[in-house]
N, C-alpha and C positions, 0 to 999 in steps of 0.2 A: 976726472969727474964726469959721469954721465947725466946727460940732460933729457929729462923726463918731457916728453913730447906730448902736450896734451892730447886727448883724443875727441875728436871733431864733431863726435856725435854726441857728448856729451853735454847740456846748455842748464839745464834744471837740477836739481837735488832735491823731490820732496820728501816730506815728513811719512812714516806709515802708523799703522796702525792697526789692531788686531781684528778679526774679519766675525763676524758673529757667526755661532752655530746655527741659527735660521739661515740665512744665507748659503753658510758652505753648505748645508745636507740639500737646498736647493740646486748647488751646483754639483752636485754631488752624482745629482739623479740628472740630474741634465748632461752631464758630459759620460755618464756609463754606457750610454749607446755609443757616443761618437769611439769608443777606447774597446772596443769587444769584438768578439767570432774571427774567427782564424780562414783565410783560405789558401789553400796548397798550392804552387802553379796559377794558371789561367785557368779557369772553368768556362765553359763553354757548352750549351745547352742544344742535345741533340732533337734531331725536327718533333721529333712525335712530344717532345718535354715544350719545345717552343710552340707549339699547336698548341699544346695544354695550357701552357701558364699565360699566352699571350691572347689568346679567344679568339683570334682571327686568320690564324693561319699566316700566310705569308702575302703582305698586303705593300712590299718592296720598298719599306722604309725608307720610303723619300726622303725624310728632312737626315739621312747615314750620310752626311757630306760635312767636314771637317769648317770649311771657310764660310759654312749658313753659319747668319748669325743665328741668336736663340729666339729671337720674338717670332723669324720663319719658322725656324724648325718648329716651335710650339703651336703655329698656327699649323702646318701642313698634319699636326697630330692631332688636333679639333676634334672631337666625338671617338678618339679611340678608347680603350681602355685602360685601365690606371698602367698596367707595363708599358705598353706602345709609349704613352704622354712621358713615363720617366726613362725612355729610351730614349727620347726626342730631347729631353734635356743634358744627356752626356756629352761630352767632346766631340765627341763621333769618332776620334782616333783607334779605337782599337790597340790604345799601347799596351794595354799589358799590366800598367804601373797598379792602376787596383786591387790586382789578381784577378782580375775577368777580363772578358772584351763588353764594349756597351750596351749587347742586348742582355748577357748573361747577367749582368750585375742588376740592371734594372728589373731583371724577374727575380732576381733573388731576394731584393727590397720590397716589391710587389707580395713575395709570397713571405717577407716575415724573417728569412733566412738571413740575411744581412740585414745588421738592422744599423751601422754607421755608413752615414750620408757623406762622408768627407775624401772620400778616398777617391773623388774623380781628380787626380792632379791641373792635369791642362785646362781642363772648366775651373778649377777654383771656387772661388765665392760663389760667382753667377750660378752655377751647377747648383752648392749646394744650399742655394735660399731657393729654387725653384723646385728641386727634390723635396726640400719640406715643406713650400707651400702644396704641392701635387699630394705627397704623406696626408697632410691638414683635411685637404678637399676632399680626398677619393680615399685616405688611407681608413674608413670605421672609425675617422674622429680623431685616433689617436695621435698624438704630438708627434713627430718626426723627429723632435729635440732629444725628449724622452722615453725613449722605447722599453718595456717594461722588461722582466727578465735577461737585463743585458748583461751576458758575461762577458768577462777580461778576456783578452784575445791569450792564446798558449801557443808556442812554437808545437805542431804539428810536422806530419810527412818529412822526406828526405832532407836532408841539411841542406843548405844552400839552393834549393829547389822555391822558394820561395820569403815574398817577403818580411813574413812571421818569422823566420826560423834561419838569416842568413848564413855562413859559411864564415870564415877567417881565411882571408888570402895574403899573399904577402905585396907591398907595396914597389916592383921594381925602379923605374923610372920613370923619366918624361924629359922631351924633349921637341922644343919648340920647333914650327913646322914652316910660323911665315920668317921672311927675308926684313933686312932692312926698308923701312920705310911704308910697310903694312901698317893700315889702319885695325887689324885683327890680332887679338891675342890666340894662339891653337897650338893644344898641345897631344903630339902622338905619346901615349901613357902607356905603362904593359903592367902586368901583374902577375906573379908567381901562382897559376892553381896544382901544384903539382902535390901540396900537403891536405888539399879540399879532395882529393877525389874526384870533382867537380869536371866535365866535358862539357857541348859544346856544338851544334850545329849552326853553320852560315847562315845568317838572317836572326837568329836567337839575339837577345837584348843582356846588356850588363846590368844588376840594380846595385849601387854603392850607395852604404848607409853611410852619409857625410858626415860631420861636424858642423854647428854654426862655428863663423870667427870670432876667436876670441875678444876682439877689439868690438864688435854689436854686443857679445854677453855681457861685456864690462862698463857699458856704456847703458844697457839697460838695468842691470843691477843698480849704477848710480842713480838712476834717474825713480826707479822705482825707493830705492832709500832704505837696501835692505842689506842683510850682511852677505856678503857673495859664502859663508858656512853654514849660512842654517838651513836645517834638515827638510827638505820636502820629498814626503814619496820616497823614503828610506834612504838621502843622497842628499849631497849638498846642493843649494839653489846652483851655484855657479855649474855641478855637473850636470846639474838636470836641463838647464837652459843650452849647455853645450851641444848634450846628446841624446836629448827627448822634445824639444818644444822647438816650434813654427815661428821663428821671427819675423815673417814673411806682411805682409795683408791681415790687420787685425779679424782676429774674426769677432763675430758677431756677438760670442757670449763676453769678449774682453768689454765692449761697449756698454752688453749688458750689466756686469760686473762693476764698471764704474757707475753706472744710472743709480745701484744700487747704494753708494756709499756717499753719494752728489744729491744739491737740491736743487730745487731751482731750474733757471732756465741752463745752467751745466748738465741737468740732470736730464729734464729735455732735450739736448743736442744727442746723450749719451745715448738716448732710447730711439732720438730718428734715426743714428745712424746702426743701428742695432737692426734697425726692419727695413734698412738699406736703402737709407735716406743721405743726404748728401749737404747737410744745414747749412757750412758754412764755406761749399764749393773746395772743399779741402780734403776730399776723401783718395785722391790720388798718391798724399803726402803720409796718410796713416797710416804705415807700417806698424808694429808693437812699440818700436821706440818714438814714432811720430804720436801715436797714441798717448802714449806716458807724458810726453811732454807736453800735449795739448790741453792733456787734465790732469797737468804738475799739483790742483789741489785734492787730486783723488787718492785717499789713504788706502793703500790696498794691500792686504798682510801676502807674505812670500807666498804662501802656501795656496790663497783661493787665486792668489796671480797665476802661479803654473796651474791650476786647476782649469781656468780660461782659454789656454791657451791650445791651438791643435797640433796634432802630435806632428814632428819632423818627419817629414815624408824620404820613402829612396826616391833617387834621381835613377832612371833609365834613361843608360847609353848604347845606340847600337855597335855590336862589336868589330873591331875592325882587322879582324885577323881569323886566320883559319887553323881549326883545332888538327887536321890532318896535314897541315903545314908546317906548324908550330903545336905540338902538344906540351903541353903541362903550362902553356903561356897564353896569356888573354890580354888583344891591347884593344883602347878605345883612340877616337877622332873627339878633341874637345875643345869648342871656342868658349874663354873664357869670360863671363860677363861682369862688366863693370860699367857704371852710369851712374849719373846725378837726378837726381829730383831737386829742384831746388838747390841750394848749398850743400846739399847732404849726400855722401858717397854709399851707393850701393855696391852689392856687392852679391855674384850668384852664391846660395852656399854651397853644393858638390862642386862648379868649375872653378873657382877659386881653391877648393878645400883639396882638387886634383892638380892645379896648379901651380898652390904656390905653398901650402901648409902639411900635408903629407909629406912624409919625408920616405925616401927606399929601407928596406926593413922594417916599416913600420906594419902591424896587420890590420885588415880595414873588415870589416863585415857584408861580404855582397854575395849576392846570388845571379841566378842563371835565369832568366827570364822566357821562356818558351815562346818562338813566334806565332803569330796567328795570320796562315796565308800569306806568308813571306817568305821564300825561298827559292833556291836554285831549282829547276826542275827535273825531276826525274828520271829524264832518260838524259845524257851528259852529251848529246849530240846535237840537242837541241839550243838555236842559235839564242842568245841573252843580248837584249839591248839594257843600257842602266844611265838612268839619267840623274847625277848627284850631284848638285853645284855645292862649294864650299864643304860643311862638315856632314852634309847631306855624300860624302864621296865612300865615308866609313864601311856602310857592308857591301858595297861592290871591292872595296880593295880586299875583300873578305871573299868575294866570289871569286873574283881573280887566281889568288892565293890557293882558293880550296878545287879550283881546274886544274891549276897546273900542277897541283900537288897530287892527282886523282887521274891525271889524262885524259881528263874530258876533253874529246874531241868537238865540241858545237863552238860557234864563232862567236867572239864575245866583240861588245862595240860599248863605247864609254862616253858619256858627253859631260865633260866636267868645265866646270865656270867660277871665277869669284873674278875681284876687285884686278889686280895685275899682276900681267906673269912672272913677272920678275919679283916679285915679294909675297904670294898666294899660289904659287903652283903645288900644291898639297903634291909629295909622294912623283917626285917629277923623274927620278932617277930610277927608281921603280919601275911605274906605268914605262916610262923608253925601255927600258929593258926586259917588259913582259912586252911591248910591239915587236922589238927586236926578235924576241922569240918566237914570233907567230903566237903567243897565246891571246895577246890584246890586238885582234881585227884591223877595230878604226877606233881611233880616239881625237874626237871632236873637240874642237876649247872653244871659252868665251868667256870675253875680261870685260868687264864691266865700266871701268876707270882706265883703260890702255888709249883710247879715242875719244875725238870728239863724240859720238855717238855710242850709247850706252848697251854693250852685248850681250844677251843673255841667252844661256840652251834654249831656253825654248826659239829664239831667233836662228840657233842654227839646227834647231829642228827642223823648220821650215825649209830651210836653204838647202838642208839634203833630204829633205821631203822625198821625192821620186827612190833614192836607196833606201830609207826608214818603210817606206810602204812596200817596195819589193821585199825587204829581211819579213814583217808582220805576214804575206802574203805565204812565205816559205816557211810559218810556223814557229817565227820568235816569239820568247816574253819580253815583256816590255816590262821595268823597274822605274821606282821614282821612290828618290827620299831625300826628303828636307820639310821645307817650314808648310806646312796644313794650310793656311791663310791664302798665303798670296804665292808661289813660285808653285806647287803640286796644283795649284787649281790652273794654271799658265799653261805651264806644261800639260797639261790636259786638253785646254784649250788648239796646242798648238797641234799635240795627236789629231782632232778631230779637224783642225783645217787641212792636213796634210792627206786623213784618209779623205777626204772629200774631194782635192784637188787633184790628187793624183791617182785616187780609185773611181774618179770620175762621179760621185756618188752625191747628193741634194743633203743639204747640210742633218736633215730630220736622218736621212740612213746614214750617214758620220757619225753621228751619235746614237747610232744604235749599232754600228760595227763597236765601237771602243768598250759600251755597254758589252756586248758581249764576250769581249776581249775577258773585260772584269769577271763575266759570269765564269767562265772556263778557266782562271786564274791566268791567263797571260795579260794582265794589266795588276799589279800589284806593288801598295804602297806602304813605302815607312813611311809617315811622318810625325812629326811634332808643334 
């Protein structure tokens, strides 16, 4: 006999009910922006197109730093013009996941060419309720919600080349990376592209178009009170919620959507938090299924429910393997996340979905994501520093890989860090045996959790200060990838105490050697 395990997300079961034609043809025109135009790749906006569309020339987009928060960036954009202000509200990452980098996208909004607001991943909400307030103010009036003439996005350009149009690769493995006693889940993953056609340069980004888990779609269908068969958007609810819709952070037109079907002061909670308002201090806990159950008496038909909701984004992973090392195979570095709010288990959708729910031989949809100023340098003699703690280590094991595969003679030096070595040493057998070979220089560590006192690269940045500023001096780049926030802004930090210290230099020329490190591309960052 098997025993049916209820499922934890589950608490409510409301009634529904069918959605009127006034309403849906309102949402109808309101989500045609957010679901249209297609773009190939990254686009990226050459000088004399950015002169043009920007009005100002090149005015050194101060608030272009990942760990501002938004109300800086928005102020250091004061008096620019409608692109600058919606460049100043992007991430600032430059990942790619859009299909632009942050200044390109924002002129492309600017001039009317892109006309959905949602595609900044990393910014999220805040991004895009401030893209439409900026749309509102400076956009000719028109709604930002509603963009007039909006087509359906179309797969475009080479297969797998972008995230309109992905590829089919095949699923091979994975296998966990930490040791007994990790507080980390990480899993080194590989993938067959040998049936895609699909290559591949060091520093290039993976995009997997995931699955939600099945255990949140099941658990939002109950709650919503619909049949997991009926038809929306030419597909059952159950597969559309699978492998089209955002279970993530309600958006904005969900809130909307129940305001319209609620009275009262439910109907007012629906609408502050719709203009991103926070009524009942509970806006941390509304995911879609936090939502459903907060307004268990909101009757809302299948169909204007997935109309609400925004589309399932790909996940971009940097890749962690080299295509002249390994061709026709592509692996990633993936910490998988899992966390509570409350009672309630979260759960990431792509690192779970690479995890623990794809299985080998399964085929996945992904493409090839083109870097932007991220890469090995050009002449193979020239010495690489890479600074990547935890799953920040992925495309340096990438650069490694595509050296010693290529004979790059330049000296490579690694500073990798997490939690402790004996259950976090990502790629240990490896890394010794690219030292052993002379291809890996110096390889630095630092555990976090190994001592009383807490390690991190950027601390033994400092401590080999005097050889990091000799290798910078003899014409190395300098890498960094991992988290945008807090550890790339650190390590940044520690670069400019180190040229200061040991180049002898007042902390204002510190930070104008590293500045122009970046300008000349030997300072170049992934992060996330």
């Amino acid at each position: 006999m098997t025993v049916q395990t209820p499922n934890p997300l589950v608490q409510v079961l409301p009634e529904t009910a069918p959605f009127s034609e006034e309403q849906r043809s309102w949402l109808n025109g309101f989500f045609a922006g957010l679901l249209s135009l297609d773009n190939a790749g990254v686009t990226a906006l050459s000088p004399a197109e950015n002169a043009a569309v920007m009005g100002e020339g090149d005015d050194g987009a101060p608030w272009h730093d990942p760990a501002m928060e938004m109300a800086e960036r928005m102020k250091l954009a004061e008096g620019k013009p409608l692109p600058r202000k919606l460049f100043a509200a992007m991430a600032q990452q430059d990942c790619g996941q859009c299909g632009y980098v942050c200044e390109s996208y924002s002129a492309a909004i600017a001039e009317g060419k892109e006309p959905r607001l949602n595609l900044c991943a990393p910014g999220g909400k805040e991004t895009l309720r401030q893209l439409k307030a900026l749309m509102e103010d400076g956009g000719g009036g028109a709604s930002a919600a509603a963009p007039a003439e909006a087509a359906p996005a179309t797969p475009t350009g080479p297969v797998g080349r972008s995230r309109e149009n992905p590829a089919l690769a095949t699923f091979l493995s994975r296998r966990k990376l930490n040791g007994q006693g990790s507080e980390k889940e990480t899993w080194h993953v590989e993938f067959d592209l040998s049936e895609t056609g699909l290559d591949y340069i060091v520093g290039d980004a993976f995009g997997v178009v995931a699955q939600n888990d099945p255990r949140l779609v099941d658990a939002v269908i109950a709650l919503l009170g619909a049949r997991p068969d009926a038809l929306v958007c030419g597909k059952t609810l159950r597969e559309a919620l699978l492998a089209d819709c955002g279970l993530g952070p309600a958006p904005d037109a969900l809130f909307q959507l129940v305001s319209y079907v609620t009275g009262g002061e439910t109907r007012a909670k629906a609408k502050r938090l719709a203009a991103g308002e926070d009524p009942d201090g509970d806006l941390d806990r509304l995911d879609v299924l936090g939502t459903l159950h907060k307004f268990g008496q909101a009757r809302l038909s299948a169909e204007a429910f997935v109309e609400a909701l925004d589309p399932l984004q790909p996940r971009l992973y940097s890749i962690s393997s080299s295509c002249n090392a390994t061709p026709g195979r592509i692996s990633l570095t993936v910490d998988t996340v899992r966390y509570k709010v409350g009672s309630r288990p979260r759960w990431g959708v792509a690192s779970t979905y690479l995890g623990e729910r794809v299985q080998p031989g399964d085929k996945v949809p992904v493409y090839v994501q083109r870097a932007h100023g991220f890469g090995l340098p050009a002449n193979p003699e020239t010495p690489v520093i890479m600074c990547g703690p935890g799953t920040g280590i992925a495309p340096f094991r990438a650069f490694l890989q595509d050296r010693r595969a290529t004979g790059a003679k330049g000296r490579n030096w690694l500073f990798f860090g997490h939690q402790r070595r004996t259950s976090d040493f990502f790629y240990e057998d490896e890394l010794n045996a690219l030292k052993a070979e002379g291809v890996l220089t110096g390889l630095t560590l630092a555990w976090s959790r190994d001592g009383k006192d807490k390690i991190y690269v950027q601390d033994r940045m400092r401590e080999r200060g005097a050889e990091l500023f000799a290798w910078l001096e003899q014409g190395a780049q300098f890498y960094v990838c991992g988290d945008a926030k807090r550890m790339a802004k650190d390590v940044e930090r520690a670069m400019v105490d180190v040229v200061a210290e040991h180049g002898k230099r007042p902390v204002d020329e510190a930070v104008a050697y590293v500045a122009a490190l970046k300008k000349a591309g030997r300072y170049q960052a992934d992060v996330y």
